[in-house]
N, C-alpha and C positions, 0 to 999 in steps of 0.2 A: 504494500500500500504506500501509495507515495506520500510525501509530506503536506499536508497542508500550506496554500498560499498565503504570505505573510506580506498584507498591505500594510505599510508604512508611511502612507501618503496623504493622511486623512486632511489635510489644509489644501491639498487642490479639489478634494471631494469626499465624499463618505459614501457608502453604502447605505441604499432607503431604506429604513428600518419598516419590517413587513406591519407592523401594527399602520404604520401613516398609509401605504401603499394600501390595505383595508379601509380606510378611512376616506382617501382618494379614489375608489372604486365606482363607487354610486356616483358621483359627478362627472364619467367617463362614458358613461352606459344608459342609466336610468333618468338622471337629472344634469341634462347635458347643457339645459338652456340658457342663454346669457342673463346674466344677473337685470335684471327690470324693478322697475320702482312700484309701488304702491299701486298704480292703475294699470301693471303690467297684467299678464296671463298666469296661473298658479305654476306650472315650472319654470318659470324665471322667478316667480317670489321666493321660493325653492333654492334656485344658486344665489339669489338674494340676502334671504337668512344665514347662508354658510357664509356668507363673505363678511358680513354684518360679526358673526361668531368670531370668524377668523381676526378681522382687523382687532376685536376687543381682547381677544388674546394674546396677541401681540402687541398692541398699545399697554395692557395691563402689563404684561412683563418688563417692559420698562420704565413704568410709571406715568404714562403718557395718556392721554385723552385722546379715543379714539379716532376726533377730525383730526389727530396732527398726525397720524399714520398712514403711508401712501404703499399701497404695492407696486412694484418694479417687478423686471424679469430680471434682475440678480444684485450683484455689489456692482458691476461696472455702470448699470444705467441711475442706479441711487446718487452714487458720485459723479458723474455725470449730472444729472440733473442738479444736483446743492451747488457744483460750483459754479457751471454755466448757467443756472438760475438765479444766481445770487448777484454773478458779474450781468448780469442780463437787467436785474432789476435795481441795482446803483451804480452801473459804472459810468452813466452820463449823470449823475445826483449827487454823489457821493464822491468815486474817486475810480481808479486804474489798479490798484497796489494789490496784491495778494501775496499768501505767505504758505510756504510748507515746507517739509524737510526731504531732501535727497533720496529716505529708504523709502517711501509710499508705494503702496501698491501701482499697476501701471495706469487703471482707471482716473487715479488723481494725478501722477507726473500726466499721461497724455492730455487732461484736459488745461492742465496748466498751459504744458505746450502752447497748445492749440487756443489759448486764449493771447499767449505772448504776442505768435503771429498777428491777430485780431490789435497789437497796442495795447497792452494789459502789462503792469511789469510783475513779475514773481522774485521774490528773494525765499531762501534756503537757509532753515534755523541753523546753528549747529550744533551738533552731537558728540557725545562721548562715544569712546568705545565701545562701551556696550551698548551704543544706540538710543541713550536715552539726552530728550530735549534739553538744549541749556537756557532754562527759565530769563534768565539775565540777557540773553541776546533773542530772544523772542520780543524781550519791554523793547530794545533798542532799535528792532528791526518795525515796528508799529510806526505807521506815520500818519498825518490828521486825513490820506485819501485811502487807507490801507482799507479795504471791507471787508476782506472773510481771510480766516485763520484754518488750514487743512493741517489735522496733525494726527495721523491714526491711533487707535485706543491700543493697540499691540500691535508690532510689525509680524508683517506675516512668514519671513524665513524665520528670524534670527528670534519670535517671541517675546521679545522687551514690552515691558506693558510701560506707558507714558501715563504721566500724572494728570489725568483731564482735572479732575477739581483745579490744583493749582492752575492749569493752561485755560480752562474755563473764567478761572475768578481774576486771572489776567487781561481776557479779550473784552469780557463784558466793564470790568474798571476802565477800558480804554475804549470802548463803543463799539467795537467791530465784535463780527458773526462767528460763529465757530462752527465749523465740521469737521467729524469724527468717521473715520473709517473704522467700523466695527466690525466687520466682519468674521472677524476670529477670536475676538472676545464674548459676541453677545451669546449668550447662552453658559459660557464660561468663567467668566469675571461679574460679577454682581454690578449693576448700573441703574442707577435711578435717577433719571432726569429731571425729577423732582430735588436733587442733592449737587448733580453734577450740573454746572452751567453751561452745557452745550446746545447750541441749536439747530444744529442737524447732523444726523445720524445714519449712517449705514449700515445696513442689515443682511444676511443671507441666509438662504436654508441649504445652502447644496452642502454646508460642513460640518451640519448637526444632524445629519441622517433623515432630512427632509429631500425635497426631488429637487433638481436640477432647472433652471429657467424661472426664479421664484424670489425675489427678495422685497425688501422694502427701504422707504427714506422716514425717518421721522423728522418732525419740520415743527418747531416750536412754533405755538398760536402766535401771528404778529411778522412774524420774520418773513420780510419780502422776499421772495422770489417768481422770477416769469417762470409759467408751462414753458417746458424744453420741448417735450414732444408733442407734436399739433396730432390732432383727430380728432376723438369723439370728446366727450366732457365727463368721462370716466372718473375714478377716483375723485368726487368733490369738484374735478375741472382743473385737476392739476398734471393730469398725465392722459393724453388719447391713449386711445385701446384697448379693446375686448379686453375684460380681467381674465386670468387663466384660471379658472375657478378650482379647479384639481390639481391645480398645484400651492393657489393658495391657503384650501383646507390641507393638504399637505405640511404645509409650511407650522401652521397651528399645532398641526397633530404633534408634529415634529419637536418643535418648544415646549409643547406639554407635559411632554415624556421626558424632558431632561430633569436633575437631576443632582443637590452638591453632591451626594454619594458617588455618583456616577465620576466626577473631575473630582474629588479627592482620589479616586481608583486610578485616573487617566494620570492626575500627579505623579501619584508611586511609581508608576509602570513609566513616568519619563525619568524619576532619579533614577532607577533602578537601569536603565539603559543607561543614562549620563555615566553613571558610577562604574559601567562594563567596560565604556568607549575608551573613558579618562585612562584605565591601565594599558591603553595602546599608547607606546610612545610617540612622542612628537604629535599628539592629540592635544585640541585644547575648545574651550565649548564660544560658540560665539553666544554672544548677547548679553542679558543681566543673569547671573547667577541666580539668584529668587525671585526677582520682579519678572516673574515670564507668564506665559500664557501655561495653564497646566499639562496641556498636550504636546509643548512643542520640546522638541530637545535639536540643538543643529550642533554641528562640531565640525572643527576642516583639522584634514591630516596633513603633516607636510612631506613632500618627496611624492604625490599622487595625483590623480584628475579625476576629479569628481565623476567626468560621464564616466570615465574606465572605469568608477566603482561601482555606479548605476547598472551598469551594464551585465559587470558580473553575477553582483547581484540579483538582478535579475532572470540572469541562467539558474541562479538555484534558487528560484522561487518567493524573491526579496523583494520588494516595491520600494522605493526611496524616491527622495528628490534632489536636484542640485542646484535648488533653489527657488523662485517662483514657481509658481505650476505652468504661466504663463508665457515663462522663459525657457525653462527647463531644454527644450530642441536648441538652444541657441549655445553657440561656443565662446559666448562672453559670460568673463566670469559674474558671479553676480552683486548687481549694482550696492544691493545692500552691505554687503561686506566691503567693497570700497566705500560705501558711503560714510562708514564708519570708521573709516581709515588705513582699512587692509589691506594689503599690497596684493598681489596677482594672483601670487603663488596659492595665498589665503582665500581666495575667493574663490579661485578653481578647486583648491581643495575642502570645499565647505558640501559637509552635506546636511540635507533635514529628515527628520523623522518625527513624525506626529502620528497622535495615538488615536483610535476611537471607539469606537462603542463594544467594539467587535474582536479585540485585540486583548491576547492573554499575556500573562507571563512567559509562558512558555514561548511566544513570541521576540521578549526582549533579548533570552537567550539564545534563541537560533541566530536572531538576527547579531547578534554580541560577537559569536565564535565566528560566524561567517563574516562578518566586516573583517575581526583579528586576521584570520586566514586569507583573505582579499587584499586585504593594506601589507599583508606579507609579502606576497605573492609580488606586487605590482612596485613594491620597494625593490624587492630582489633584482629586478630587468629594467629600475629606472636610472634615466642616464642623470638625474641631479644627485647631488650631494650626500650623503648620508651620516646622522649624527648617532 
């Protein structure tokens, strides 16, 4: 009998946990029709109520009132929408200036970009080591046209979880907006936006064992932003487009089911690999040592290439990453370990491993002995250095 496949990738995706997939059924099949208002026909009241459920389950998990919750089809179009909604609705009012830091996921650097182009200027906090915001040069980088502040609630290779309260009780003292990429914290990290000063938020399901194509923006009552996407007057009239209704009871189902038991487990099972990798020498772990996301553990070896180690891995049954999910085909190393100030070497040799629902112990070890055996292997026939 062969071994069991050993996914290690849960930050580019998870597997749908079969309870949401039951859950998800009946709006596939039975109650297929789009969501209709009050003087609609009874199966569209039908996907009406589920969505009505859904949004309240997720606005409650945050602490949010249901109108400030918007469904998107993932984390790219959330961020998306907060930042070119935000430059959309003050940047002939207000001002040009925008802020965020080097490691962000690519939804937020590309919209940056792409607002540059448009005349829009972005500056770049900077970071420690470990990735985490330097408070001090956030105040200094604020200027009277600055409008919104992008600074993610945990990076998504390398885990560092950032101080939104402080970064929150910063933007709002000085009048500008804040968006938060959440996507790898919510469900994970505890947030209440009733405590936290942020005013808009990114969400997704495809990493908490809900489906694929499914996320949301939360959008504090007040906070201007233009509709990004034209169409219908869906969501409140803040996003066109059929809702996906089976994938947003999906999405519900999926947050329901989590769980602190559940991320105290996913914690253990990332020490307990941190603490295997660390006796490989010339191992060293990227990010914040405690301030992490509980699922993620990332490390670069030196004297190796990350896809060689992917790749091995993957012969025998290992799923890893060597860095975004996003980037992962790409032979540059990745941006967040430079962002952070790591040289080449350190960025190609970084890899991630994050945990999920699905994932044993018996897991951390296979995958333990077979990295040691792998970073053996590929030190033995490499032509750099060896200490």
């Amino acid at each position: 009998m062969t071994d069991r496949f050993v996914y290690l990738d849960n930050a580019a995706a998870t597997r749908t946990d079969e309870r949401v997939v039951q859950a998800m059924l009946p709006y596939m099949t039975d109650k297929y029709a789009v969501a209709t208002s009050q003087f609609g026909y009874s199966l569209g009241l039908e996907s009406k109520v589920a969505l009505d459920r859904a949004r309240d389950t997720l606005a409650n998990s945050l602490g949010a009132s249901p109108d400030e919750f918007v469904f998107t089809s993932g984390d790219a179009e959330s961020s998306n929408m907060a930042i070119k909604g935000v430059a959309a609705a003050l940047g002939e009012k207000k001002g040009r200036h925008l802020i965020t830091t080097a490691i962000e996921d690519f939804p937020v650097l590309y919209s940056m970009r792409a607002l540059e182009r448009q005349g829009f200027t972005v500056d770049q906090v900077r970071l420690d080591e470990q990735g985490t915001v330097d408070l001090d040069h956030l105040a200094s980088l604020i200027r009277p046209d600055t409008i919104l502040v992008s600074i993610q609630a945990a990076n998504q290779e390398i885990g560092t979880l950032q101080d939104l309260d402080a970064i929150g009780a910063l933007t709002r003292e000085r009048g500008v907006l804040l968006h938060s990429d959440a996507t790898h914290t919510f469900g994970r990290v505890p947030l209440d936006v009733q405590q936290t000063p942020v005013d808009l938020l990114t969400v997704s399901s495809h990493v908490l064992h809900g489906p694929k194509g499914v996320g949301g923006l939360y959008i504090r009552e007040g906070t201007p932003l233009v509709k990004w996407m034209d169409g219908g007057f869906q969501e409140n009239n803040r996003r066109g487009g059929t809702e996906n209704i089976p994938g947003i009871v999906g999405f519900a189902a999926a947050v329901a089911l989590l769980t602190p038991e559940e991320n105290e487990r996913l914690r253990s099972l990332r020490d307990r690999l941190t603490a295997r990798l660390l006796e490989i020498p010339q191992s060293r772990v990227n990010g914040h040592p405690t301030r992490r996301t509980p699922q993620n553990c990332n490390v670069s070896f030196r004297y190796v290439e990350g896809e060689s180690v992917l790749l091995h891995l993957d012969m025998r049954g290992i799923a890893v990453s060597t860095g975004s999910a996003c980037f992962s085909r790409s032979l540059e190393g990745s941006h967040v370990i430079l962002g952070i100030g790591g040289d080449h070497e350190r960025a190609h040799g970084s890899i991630r491993f994050t945990f999920g629902r699905y994932n044993e112990e018996s897991d951390v070890d296979r995958a333990a002995d077979a990295l040691a055996d792998v970073i053996g292997r590929l030190r033995a026939i490499s032509p750099l250095g060896k200490e």
